[in-house]
SEVEX-931209 format. One record per residue (C-alpha): chain; x, y, z. Coordinates in steps of 0.25 Angstrom, whole numbers. Last residue first. Example, Ala and Ser with C-alpha at 12.3 -4.5 7.8 and 13.67 -1.06 7.14 Angstrom:
BEGIN
<c: A; u: 55; v: -4; w: 29>
<c: A; u: 49; v: -18; w: 31>
END
This chain:
BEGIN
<c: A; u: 328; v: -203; w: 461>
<c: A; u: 325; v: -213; w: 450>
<c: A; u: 313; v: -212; w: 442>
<c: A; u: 306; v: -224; w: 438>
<c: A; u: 308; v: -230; w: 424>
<c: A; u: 296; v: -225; w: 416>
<c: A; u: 288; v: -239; w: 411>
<c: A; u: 292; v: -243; w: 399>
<c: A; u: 283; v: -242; w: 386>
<c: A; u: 279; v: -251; w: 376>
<c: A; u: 285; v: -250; w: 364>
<c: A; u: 274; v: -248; w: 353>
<c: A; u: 276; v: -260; w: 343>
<c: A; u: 280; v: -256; w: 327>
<c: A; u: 268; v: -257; w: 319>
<c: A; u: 269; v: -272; w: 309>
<c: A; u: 277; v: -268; w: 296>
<c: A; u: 268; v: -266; w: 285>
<c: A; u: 279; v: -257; w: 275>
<c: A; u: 276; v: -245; w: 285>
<c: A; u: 270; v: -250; w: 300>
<c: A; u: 259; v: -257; w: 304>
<c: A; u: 243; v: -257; w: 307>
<c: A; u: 232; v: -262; w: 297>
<c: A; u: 220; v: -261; w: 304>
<c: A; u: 213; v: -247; w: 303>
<c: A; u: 221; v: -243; w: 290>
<c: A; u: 218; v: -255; w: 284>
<c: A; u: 202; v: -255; w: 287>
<c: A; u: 200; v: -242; w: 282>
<c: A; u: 208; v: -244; w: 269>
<c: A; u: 198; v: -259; w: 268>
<c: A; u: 186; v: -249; w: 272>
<c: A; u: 191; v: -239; w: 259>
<c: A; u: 192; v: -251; w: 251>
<c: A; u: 180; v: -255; w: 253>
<c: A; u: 173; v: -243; w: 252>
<c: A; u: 181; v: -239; w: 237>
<c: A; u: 178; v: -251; w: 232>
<c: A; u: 162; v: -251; w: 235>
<c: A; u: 161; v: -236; w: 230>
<c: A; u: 168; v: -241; w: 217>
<c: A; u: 158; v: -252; w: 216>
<c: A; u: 147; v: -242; w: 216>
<c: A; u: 150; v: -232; w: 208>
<c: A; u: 157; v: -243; w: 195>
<c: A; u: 143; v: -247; w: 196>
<c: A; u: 136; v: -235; w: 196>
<c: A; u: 144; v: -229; w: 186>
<c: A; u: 141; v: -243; w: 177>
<c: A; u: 128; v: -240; w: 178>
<c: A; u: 127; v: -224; w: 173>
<c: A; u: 137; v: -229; w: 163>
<c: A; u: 127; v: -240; w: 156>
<c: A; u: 115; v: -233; w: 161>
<c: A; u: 119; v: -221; w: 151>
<c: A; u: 123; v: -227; w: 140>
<c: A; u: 108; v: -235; w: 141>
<c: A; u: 100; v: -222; w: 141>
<c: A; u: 110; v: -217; w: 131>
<c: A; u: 105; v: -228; w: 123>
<c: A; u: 92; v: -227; w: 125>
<c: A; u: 85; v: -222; w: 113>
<c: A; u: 96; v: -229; w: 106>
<c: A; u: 90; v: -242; w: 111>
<c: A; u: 100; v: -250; w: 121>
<c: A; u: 107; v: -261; w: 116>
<c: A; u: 121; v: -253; w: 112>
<c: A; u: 120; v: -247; w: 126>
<c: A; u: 119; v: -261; w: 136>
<c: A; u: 131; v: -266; w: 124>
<c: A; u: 138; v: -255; w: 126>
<c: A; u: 139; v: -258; w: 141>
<c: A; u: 143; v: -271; w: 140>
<c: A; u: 156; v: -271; w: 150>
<c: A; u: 148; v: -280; w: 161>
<c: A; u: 141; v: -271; w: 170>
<c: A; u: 134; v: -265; w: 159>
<c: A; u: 131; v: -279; w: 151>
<c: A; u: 126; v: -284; w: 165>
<c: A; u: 118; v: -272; w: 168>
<c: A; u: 112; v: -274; w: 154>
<c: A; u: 106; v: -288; w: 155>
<c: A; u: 101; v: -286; w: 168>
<c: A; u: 92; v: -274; w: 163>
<c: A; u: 87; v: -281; w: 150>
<c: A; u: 75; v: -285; w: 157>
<c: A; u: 73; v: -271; w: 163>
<c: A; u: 75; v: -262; w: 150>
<c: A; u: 86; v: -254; w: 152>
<c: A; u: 85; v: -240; w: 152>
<c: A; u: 76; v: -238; w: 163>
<c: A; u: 87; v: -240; w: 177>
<c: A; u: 87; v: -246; w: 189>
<c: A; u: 91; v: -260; w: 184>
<c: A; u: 104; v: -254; w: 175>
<c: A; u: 108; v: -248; w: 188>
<c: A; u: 104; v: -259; w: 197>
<c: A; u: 112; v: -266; w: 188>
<c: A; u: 125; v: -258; w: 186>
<c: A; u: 125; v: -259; w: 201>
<c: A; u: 125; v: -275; w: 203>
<c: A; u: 134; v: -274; w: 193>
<c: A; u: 145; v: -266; w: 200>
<c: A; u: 141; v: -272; w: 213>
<c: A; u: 144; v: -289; w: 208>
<c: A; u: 157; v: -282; w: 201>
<c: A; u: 163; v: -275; w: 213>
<c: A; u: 161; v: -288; w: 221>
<c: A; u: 165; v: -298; w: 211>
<c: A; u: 176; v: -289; w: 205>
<c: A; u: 179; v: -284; w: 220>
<c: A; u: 180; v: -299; w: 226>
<c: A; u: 193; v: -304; w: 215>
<c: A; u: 199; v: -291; w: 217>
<c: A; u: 199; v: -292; w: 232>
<c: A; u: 202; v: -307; w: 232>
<c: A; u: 214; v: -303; w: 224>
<c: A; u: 218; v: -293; w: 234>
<c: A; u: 215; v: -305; w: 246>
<c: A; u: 223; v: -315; w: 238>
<c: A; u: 237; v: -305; w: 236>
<c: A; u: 234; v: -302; w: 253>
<c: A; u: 233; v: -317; w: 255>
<c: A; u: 245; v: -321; w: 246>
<c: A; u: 253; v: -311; w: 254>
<c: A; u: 249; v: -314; w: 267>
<c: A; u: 253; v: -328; w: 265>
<c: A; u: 266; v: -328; w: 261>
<c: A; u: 268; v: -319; w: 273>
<c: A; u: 262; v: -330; w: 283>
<c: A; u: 278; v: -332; w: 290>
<c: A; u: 280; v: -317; w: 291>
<c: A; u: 266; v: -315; w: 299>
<c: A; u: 255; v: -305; w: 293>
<c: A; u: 252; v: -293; w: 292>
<c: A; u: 265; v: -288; w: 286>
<c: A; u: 263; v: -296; w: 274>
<c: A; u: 247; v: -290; w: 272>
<c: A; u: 253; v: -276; w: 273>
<c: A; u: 266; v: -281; w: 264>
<c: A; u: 254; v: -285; w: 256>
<c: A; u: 246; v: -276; w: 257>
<c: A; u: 257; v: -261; w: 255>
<c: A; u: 259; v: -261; w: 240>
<c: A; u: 243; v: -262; w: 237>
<c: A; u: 238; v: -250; w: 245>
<c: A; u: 244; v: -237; w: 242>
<c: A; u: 246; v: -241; w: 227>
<c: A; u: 231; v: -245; w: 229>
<c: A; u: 228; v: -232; w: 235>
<c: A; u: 234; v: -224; w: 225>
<c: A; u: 225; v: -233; w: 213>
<c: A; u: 214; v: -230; w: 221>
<c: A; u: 216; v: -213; w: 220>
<c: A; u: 221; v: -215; w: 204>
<c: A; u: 208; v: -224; w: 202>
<c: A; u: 198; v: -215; w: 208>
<c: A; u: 204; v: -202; w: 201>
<c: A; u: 203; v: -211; w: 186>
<c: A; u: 189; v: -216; w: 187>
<c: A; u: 181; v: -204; w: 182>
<c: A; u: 192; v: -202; w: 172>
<c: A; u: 185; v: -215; w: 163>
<c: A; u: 174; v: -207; w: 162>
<c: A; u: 161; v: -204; w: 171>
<c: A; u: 146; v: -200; w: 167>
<c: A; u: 139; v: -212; w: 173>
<c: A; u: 148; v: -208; w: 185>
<c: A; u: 162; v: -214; w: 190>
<c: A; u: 168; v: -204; w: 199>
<c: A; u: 163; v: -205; w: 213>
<c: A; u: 166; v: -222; w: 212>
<c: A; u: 178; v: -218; w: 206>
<c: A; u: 181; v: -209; w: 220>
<c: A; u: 177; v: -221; w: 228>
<c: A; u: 186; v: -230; w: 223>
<c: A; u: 197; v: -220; w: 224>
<c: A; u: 193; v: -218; w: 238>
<c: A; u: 192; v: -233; w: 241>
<c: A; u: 208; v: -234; w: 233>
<c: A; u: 212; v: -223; w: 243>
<c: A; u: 208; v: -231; w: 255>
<c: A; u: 213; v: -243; w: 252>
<c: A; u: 226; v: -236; w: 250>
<c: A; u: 225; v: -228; w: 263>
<c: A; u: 224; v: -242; w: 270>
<c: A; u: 233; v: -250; w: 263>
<c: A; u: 245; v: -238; w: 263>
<c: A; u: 241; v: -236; w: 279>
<c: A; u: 242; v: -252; w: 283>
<c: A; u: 253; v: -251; w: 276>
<c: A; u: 260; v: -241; w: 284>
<c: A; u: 267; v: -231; w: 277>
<c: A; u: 283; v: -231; w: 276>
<c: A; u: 282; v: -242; w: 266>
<c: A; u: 272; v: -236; w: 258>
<c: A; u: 281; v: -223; w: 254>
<c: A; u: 291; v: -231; w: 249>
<c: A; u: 281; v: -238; w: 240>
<c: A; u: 272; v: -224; w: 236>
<c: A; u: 278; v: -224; w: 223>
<c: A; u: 274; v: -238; w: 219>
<c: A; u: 263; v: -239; w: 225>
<c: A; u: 258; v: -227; w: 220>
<c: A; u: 262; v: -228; w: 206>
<c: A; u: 257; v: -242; w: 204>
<c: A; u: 243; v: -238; w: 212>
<c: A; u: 242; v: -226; w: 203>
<c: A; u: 244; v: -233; w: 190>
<c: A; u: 234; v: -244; w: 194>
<c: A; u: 224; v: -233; w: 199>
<c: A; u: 226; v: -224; w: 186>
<c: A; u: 226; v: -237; w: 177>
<c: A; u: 210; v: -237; w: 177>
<c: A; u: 208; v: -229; w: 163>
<c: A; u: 219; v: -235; w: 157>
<c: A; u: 213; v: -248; w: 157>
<c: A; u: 199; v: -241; w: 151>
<c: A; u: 207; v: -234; w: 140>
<c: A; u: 214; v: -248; w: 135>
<c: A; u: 202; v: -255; w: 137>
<c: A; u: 195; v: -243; w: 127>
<c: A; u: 184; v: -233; w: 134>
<c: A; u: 169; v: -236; w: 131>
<c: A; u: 164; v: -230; w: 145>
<c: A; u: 154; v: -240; w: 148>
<c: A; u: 160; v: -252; w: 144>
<c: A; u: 174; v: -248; w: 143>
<c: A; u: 178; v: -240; w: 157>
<c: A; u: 166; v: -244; w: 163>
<c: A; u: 173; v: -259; w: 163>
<c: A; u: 184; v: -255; w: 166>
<c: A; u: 177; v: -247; w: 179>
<c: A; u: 172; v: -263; w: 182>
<c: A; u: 185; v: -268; w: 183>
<c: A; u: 190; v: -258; w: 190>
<c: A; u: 181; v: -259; w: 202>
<c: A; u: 189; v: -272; w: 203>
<c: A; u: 202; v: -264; w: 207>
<c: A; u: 202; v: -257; w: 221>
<c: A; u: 192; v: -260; w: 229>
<c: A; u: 194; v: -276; w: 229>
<c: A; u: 207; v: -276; w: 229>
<c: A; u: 209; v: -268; w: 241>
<c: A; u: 198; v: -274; w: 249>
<c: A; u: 204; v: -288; w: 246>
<c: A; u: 219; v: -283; w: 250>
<c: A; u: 213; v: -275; w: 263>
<c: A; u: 205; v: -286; w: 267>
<c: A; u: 217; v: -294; w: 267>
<c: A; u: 224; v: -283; w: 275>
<c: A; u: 213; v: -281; w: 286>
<c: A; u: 215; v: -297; w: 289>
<c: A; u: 229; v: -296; w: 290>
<c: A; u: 229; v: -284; w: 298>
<c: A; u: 219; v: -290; w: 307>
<c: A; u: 228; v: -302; w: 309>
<c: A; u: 216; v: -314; w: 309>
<c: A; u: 218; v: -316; w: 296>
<c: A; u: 232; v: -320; w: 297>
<c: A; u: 227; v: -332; w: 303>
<c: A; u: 218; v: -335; w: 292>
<c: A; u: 231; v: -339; w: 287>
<c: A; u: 230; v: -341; w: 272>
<c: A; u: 232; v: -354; w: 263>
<c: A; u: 234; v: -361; w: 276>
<c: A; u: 247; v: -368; w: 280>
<c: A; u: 244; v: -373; w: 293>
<c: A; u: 231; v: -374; w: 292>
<c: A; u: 223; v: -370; w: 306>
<c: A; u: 212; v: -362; w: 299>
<c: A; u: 213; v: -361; w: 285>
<c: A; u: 204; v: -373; w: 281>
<c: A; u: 192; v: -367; w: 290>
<c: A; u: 193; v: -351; w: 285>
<c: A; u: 193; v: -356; w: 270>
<c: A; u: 181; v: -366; w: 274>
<c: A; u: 175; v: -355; w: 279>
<c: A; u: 180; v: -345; w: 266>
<c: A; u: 172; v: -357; w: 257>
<c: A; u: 158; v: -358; w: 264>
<c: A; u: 159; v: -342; w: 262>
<c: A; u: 163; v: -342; w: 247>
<c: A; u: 154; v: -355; w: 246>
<c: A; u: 141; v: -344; w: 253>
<c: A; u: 144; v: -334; w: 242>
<c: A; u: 144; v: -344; w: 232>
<c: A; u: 130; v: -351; w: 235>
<c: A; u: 124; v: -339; w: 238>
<c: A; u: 128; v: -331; w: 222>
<c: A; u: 124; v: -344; w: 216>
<c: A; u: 111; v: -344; w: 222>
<c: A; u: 109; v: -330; w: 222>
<c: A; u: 105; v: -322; w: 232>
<c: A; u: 115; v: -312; w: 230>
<c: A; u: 110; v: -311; w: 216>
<c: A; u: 113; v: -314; w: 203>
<c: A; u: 125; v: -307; w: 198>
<c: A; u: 129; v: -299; w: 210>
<c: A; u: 129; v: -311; w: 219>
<c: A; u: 135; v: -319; w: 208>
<c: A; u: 147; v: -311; w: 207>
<c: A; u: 148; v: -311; w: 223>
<c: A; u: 147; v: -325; w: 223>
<c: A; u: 158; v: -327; w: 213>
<c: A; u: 168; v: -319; w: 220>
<c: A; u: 165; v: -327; w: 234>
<c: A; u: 164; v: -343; w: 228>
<c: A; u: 178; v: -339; w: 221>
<c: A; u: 183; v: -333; w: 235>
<c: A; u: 178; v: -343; w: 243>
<c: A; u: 180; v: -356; w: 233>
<c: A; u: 195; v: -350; w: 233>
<c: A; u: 199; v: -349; w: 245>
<c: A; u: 190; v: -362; w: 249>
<c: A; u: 201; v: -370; w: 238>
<c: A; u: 213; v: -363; w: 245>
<c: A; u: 212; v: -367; w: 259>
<c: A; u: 208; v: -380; w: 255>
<c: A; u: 222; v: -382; w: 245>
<c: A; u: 230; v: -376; w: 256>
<c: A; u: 243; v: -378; w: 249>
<c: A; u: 255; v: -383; w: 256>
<c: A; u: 269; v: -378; w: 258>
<c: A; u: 277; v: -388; w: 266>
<c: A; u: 290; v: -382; w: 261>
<c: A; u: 293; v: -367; w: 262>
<c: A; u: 288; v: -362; w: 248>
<c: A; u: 294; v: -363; w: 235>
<c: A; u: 302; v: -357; w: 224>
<c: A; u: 305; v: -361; w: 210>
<c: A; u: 316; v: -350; w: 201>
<c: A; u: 312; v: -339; w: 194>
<c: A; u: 321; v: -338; w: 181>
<c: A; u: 319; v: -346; w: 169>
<c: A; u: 305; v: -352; w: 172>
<c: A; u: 299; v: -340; w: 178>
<c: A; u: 304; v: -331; w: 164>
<c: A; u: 297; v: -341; w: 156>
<c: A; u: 285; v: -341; w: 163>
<c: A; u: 284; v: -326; w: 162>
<c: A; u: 286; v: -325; w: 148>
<c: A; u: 275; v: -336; w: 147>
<c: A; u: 265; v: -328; w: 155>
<c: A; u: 268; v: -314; w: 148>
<c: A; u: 265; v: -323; w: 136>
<c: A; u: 251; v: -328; w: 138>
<c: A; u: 248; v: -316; w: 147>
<c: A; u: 243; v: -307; w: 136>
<c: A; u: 233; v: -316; w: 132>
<c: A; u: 223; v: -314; w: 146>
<c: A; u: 224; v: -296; w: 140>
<c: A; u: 223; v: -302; w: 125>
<c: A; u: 209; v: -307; w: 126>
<c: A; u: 204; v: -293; w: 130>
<c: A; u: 209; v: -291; w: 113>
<c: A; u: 221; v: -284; w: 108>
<c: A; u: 220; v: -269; w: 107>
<c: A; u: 210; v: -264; w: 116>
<c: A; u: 208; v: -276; w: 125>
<c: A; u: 224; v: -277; w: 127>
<c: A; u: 227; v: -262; w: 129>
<c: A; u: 213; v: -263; w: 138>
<c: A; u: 222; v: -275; w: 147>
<c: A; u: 235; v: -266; w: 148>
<c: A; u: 228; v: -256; w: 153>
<c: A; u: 221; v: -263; w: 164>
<c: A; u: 232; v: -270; w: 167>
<c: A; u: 244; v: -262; w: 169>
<c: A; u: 241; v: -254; w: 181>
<c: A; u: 237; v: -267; w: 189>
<c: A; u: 249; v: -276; w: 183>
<c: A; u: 258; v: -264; w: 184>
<c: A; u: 256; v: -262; w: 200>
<c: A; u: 259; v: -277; w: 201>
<c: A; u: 270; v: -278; w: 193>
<c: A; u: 275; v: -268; w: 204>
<c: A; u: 275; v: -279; w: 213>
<c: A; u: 283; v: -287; w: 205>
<c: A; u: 293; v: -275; w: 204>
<c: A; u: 294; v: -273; w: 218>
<c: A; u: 294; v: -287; w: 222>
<c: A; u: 305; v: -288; w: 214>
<c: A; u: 313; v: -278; w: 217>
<c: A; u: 310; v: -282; w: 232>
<c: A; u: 316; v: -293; w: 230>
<c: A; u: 329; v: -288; w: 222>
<c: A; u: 332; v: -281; w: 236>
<c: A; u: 333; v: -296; w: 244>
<c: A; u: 329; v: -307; w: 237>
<c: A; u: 321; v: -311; w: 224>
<c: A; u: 318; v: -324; w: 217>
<c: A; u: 310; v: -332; w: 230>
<c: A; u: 304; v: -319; w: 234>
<c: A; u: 299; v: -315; w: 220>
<c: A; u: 294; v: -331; w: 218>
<c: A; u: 287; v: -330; w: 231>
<c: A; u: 280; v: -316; w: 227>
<c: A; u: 275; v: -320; w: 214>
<c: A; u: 269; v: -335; w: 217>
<c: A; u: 256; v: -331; w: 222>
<c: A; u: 253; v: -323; w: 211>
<c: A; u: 258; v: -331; w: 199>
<c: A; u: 249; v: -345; w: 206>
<c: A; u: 237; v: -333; w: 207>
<c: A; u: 239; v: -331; w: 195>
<c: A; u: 238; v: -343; w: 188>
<c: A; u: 225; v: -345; w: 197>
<c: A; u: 220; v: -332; w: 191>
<c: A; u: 221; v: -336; w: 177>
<c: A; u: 213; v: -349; w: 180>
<c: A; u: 201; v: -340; w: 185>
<c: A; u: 204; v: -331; w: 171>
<c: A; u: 201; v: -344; w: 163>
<c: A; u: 189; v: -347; w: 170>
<c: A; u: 184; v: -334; w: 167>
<c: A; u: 188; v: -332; w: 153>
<c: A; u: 181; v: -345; w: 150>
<c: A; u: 169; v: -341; w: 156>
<c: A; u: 168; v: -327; w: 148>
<c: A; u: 171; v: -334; w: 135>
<c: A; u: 178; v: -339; w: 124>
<c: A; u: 192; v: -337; w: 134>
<c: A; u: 203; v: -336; w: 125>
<c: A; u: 211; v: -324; w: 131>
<c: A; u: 207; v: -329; w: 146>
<c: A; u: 213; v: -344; w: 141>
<c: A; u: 226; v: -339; w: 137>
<c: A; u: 227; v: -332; w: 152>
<c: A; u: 222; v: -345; w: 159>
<c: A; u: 233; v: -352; w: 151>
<c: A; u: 244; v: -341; w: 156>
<c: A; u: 241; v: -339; w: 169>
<c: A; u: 239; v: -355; w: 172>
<c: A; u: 255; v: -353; w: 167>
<c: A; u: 258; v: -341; w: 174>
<c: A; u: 253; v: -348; w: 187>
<c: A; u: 262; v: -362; w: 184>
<c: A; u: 273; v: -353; w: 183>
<c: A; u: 269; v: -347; w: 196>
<c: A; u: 267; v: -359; w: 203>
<c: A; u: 281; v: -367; w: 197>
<c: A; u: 287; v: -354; w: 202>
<c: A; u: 283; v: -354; w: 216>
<c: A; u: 285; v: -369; w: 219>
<c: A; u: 273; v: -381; w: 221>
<c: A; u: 273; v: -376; w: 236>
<c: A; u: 276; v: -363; w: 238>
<c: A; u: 268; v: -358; w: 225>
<c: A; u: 256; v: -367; w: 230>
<c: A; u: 256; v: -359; w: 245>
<c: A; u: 256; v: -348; w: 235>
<c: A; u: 244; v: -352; w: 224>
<c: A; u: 235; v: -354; w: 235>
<c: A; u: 237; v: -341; w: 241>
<c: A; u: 232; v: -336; w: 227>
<c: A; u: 222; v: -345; w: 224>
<c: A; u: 210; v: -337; w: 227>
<c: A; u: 214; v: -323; w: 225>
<c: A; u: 219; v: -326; w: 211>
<c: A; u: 207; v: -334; w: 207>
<c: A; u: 198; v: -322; w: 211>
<c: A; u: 205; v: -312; w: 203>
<c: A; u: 204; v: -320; w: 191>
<c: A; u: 191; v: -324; w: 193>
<c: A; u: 189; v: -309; w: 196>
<c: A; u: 192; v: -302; w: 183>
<c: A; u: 184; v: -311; w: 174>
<c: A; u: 173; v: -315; w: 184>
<c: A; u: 168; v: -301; w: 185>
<c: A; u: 169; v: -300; w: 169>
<c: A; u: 160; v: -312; w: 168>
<c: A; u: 149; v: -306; w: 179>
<c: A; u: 149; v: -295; w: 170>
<c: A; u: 145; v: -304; w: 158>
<c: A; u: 155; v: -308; w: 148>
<c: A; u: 152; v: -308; w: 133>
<c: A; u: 165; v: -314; w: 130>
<c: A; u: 171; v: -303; w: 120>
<c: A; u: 162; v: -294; w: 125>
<c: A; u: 165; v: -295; w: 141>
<c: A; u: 179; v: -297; w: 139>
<c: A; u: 179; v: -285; w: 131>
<c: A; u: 173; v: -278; w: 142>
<c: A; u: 182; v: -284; w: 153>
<c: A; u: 194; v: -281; w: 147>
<c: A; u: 198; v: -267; w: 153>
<c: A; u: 199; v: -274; w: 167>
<c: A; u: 206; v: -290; w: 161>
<c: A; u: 219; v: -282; w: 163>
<c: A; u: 215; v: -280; w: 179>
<c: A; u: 217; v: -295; w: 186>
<c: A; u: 226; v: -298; w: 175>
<c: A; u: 236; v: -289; w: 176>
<c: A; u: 240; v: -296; w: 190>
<c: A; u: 244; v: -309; w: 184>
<c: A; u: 251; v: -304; w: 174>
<c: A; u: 260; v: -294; w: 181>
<c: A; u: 262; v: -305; w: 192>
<c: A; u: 267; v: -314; w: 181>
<c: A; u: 276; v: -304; w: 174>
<c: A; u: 281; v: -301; w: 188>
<c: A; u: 285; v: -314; w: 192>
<c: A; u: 293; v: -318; w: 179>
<c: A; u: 299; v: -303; w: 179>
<c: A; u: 304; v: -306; w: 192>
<c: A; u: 311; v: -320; w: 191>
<c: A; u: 316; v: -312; w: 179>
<c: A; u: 323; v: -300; w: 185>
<c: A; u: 334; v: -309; w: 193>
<c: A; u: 346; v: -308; w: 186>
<c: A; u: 344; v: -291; w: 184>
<c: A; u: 338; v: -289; w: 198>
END
């Protein structure tokens, strides 16, 4: 590997980067809200625009790396990257930040979608799965890393410094992908399935925003209707423009394999119940709790740091176990641990409250997360592989992207019926304050509360904010408890995802001869 370690380091820094920001900008939320005077609603769409634009442009971006050439696209992606970074760590404003992190994911989507063919193309033979062992640890490091890295950031530097950062991790990696990784393409008469992708993304753009709004301002909203029923309108005319192309941007075909189907879900489920939820315990962690960024990213490292150390441990183990089994009991233990934070956090909880819950997820994660996509590859036909793989990667980002909107829209709608329910705040001011709550401003809720009540007003924040965390932990942990469920019932096959071995059929008793 010694003449060939840079094509790999180029690829690995990327996917690092790329990764770490769907979980560094965690224990920034709360400076993000006071520096910009971000509402909730804000903070949702910091962490899922992102996300979301990822998902939505993934497949996209690979039929687009085949074509144009691997790496032209993934230079090309650390380049948007780069900008879009620069700009997050300027941003004046909530809006700006936004818009700036939406154009962020579609330079990460173009990284993304680009790893994988760039590793094959570089790599054969033993040195291949060397690489692909150590890009996929990056993956591990990117979760267990994040969080941490981004309250060291916040604490000592500024929340603008955790978007900074990439400026020169990005030019170190361009540098290195022009001098050693060589261009690559797809099998001629690649095309891009421009239609296909545009209703992709209006459905699941139109979808996020719809649930946001609907916890906002009402599900009968007229904003709230008029997205809900584009995402519908749009995932149609998905379904009608897919049908029949012959180089679709995914085979609905492949939808109709049970075990496909099931594993998709499984990816979005996974995603979905597993991760968002910490968003809003980092949150807790500062706002309510008054613990540093540094203290509150350490204090959710147990379920990345388990999930590194179990799938990596447990490799050699999981490829003598069925992956339908790993998926499945995985899904299960991250419902459980789910479940068990939701049983721990009370208005009287600490930071520890979270740690058991997190370790037992982060052991189902490390169960999980190695075996989808070979699950998802072995699903499906050798020739649509490509295609799998971009699906299952779109799915878990449309998980993410779907639990902050979801997760987010109950978590709030929670905290006020709590603040609503209650005496301590006066009626008219009672919106105003969940909102602040909800959105990292819990000391200023305490701060304009009369001394007489101020431990009236202490105690709402955190009695609130359990409730919430409760509640959106009990709905992770049932989701992906159904997903397990759902896994273990349908996904059949063998160890490392090969397809059941055939029962012989058995030949009728010769007759006996006198």
């Amino acid at each position: 590997m010694r003449r060939s370690w840079w094509p790999l380091a180029a690829i690995t820094l990327g996917n690092f980067m790329l990764l770490i920001d769907v979980t560094i900008v965690n224990t920034a939320l709360p400076q993000v809200a006071q520096g910009l005077n971000a509402s909730f609603t804000s903070l949702q769409w910091v962490m899922d625009i992102y996300a979301l634009a990822l998902a939505a442009l993934l497949m996209v971006a690979g039929s687009a790396a085949d074509l144009f050439g691997r790496r032209r696209l993934y230079l090309v992606g650390l380049a948007v990257f780069a900008i879009s970074s620069l700009v997050c760590g300027l941003a004046p404003d909530a809006g700006v930040l936004i818009a700036a992190r939406a154009v962020q994911g579609v330079g990460a989507a173009a990284m993304f979608a680009t790893n994988t063919p760039l590793l094959m193309a570089t790599y054969s033979g033993r040195d291949r799965g060397i690489a692909f062992g150590v890009w996929g640890g990056t993956s591990g490091a990117a979760a267990a890393v994040g969080p941490v890295l981004g309250g060291v950031l916040t604490e000592y530097v500024d929340w603008r410094a955790i978007f900074l950062v990439n400026l020169p991790l990005t030019a170190i990696a361009v540098w290195i992908t022009v001098r050693s990784i060589e261009e690559s393409r797809g099998t001629a008469g690649v095309r891009i399935d421009w239609p296909g992708a545009a209703s992709f993304t209006v459905c699941t753009g139109a979808l996020t925003y719809g649930l946001m709004r609907g916890g906002e301002e009402g599900w009968a909203d007229t904003g709230t209707v008029t997205a809900l029923v584009s995402a519908a309108v749009a995932l149609v005319t998905f379904v009608l423009l897919e049908r029949g192309k012959r180089q679709p941007l995914l085979d609905l075909g492949l939808m109709r394999r049970p075990t496909f189907a099931v594993l998709m879900a499984a990816a979005l489920l996974l995603q979905a119940a597993a991760f968002p939820y910490l968003t809003y315990a980092g949150l807790w962690l500062q706002s309510v709790l008054g613990m540093s960024p540094v203290q509150a990213g350490l204090a959710v490292t147990p379920m990345a740091g388990v999930s590194l150390v179990v799938g990596a441990a447990g490799g050699r183990l999981l490829d003598r176990v069925a992956p339908g089994r790993a998926l499945g009991g995985g899904l299960l233990l991250v419902g459980a641990g789910a479940l068990v934070n939701a049983a721990m956090v009370t208005p009287d909880a600490d930071w520890t409250a979270f740690v058991p819950g997190l370790a037992l997820a982060g052991v189902g994660i490390g169960l999980a997360m190695p075996v989808l996509v070979s699950a998802a590859l072995g699903s499906a036909p050798p020739e649509r592989a490509g295609m799998a793989s971009g699906a299952v990667n779109t799915f878990r980002q449309m998980g993410y992207a779907l639990g902050i909107a979801v997760l987010g829209t109950v978590f709030a709608t929670r905290v006020r019926d709590m603040v609503d329910g209650g005496d301590t705040v006066p009626a008219r001011a009672a919106g105003q304050a969940a909102e602040a709550i909800s959105g990292g401003h819990a000391d200023a809720v305490i701060a304009a509360a009369p001394p007489a009540r101020a431990d009236a007003a202490r105690a709402l924040v955190h009695e609130s904010f359990a409730a919430g965390l409760d509640r959106i932990c009990v709905i992770a942990g049932i989701a992906a408890l159904a997903a397990g469920l759902l896994v273990l019932a349908v996904v059949r096959g063998g160890p490392g995802g090969t397809p059941p071995k055939p029962t012989p059929e058995k030949s009728p008793p010769e007759p006996v001869r006198v």
